[in-house]
C-alpha positions in Angstrom: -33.8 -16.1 0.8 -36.6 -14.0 0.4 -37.7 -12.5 -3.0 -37.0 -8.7 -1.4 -33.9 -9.8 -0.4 -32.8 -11.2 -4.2 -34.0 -8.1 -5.2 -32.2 -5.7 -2.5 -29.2 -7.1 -3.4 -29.2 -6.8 -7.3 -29.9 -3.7 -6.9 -26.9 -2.4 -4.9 -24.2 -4.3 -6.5 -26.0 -2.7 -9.8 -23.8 0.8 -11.4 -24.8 2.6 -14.4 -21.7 3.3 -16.8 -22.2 7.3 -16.1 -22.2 6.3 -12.1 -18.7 4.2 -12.7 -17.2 7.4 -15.3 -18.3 9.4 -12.1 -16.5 7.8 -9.6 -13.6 7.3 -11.7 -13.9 11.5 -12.4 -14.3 11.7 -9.0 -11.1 10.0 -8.1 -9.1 11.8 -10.3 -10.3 15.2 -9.2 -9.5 14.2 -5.5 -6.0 13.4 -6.8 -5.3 16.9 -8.3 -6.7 17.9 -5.5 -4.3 16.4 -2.7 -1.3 16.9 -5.5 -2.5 20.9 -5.0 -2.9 21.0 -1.3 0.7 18.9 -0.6 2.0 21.8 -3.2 0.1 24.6 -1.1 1.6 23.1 2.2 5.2 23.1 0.5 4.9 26.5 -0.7 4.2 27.8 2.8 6.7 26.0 4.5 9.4 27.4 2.1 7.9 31.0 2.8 8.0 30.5 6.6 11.8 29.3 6.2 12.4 32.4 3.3 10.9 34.8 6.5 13.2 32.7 9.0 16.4 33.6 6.9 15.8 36.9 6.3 15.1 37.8 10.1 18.0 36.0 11.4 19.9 38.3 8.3 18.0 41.6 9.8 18.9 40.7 13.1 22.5 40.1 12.4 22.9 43.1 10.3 21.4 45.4 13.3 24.0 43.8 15.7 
């Protein structure tokens, strides 16, 4: 193996601390962040069903 190549590859597998607390930051942000976008895409779905009720209601009541 050549010398660059010892070197290449020391070098990648190689991670500060602050790069590791990073990633691990990182993850948990991108957690939070699905948990918040799964509540978002609840919240709309119980709206569109809360609209759904209350035209079927309307519509009833005007028959």
């Amino acid at each position: 193996m050549p010398a660059s190549s010892a070197v290449k590859s020391k070098t990648e597998s190689y991670s500060p601390a602050w790069e590791q607390n990073k990633s691990c930051y990182h993850a948990d942000q991108q957690v939070k962040l699905m948990n918040l976008q799964a509540e978002v895409d609840f919240l709309l779905q119980e709206l569109q069903n809360l609209k759904t009720q209350r035209l079927a209601e309307n519509t009833e009541i005007e028959r």
